[in-house]
C-alpha positions as CSV (number, residue, x, y, z in Angstrom):
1,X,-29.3,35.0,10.4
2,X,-29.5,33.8,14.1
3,X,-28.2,35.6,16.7
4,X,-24.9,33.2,17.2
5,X,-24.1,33.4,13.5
6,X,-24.0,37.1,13.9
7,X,-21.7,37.0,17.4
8,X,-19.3,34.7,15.2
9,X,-19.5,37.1,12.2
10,X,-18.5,39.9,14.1
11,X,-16.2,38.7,16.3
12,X,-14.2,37.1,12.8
13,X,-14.4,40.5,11.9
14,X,-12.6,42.0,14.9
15,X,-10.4,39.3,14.4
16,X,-9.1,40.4,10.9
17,X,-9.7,43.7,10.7
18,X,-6.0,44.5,12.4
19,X,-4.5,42.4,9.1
20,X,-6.6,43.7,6.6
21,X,-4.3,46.9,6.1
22,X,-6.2,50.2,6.3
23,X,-5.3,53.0,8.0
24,X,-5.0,53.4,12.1
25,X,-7.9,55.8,12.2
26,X,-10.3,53.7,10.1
27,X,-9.5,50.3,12.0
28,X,-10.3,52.0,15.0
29,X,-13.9,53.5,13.8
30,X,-14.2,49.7,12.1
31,X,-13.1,48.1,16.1
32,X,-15.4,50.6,17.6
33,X,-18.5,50.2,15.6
34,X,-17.8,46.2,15.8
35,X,-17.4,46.6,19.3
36,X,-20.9,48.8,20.0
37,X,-23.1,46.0,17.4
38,X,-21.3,43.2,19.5
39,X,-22.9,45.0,22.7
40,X,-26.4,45.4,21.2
41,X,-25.8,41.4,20.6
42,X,-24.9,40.5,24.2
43,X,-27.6,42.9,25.7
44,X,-30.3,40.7,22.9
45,X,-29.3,37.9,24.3
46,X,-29.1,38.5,28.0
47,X,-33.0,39.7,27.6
48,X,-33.6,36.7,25.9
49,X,-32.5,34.7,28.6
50,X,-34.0,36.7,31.1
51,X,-37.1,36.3,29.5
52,X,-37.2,32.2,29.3
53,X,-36.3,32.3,33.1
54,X,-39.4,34.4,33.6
55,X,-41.7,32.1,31.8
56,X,-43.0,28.6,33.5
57,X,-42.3,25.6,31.8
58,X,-45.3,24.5,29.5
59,X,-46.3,21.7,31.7
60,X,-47.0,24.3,34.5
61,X,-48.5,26.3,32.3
62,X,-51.2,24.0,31.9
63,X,-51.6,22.8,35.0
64,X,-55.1,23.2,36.5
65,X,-55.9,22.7,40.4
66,X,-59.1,22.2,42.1
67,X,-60.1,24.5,44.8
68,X,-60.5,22.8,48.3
69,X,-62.7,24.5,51.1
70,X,-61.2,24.8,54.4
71,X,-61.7,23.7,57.6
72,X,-63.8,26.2,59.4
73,X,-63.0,26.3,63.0
């Protein structure tokens, strides 16, 4: 599964959890577990991000310059 299926996934599941009629203390482990995986998604993604920010584009990448002596004065 990609990473967006899994956000959606999990955040359906926060969404029913409330109506699906277990007891206080169990929807509360259920919201907090959901709510720590959810976390582990956004800090995935954010380094994700991070990391094609860091990387040139591939026509940079490729890009090769001849080297030019200077003047000497």
């Amino acid at each position: 599964m990609t990473t967006d299926t899994l956000i959606m996934l999990s955040g359906f599941f926060v969404a029913v959890v409330p109506f699906l009629g277990f007891p206080n203390t169990y929807d509360a482990v259920f919201l907090f577990c959901a709510g720590g995986f959810i976390i582990g998604l956004g800090i995935l993604v954010r380094r994700r991000i991070l990391r094609l920010w860091d990387t040139p584009p591939s026509h940079e990448r490729q890009m090769f310059t001849e080297h030019v002596p200077h003047d000497s004065r």
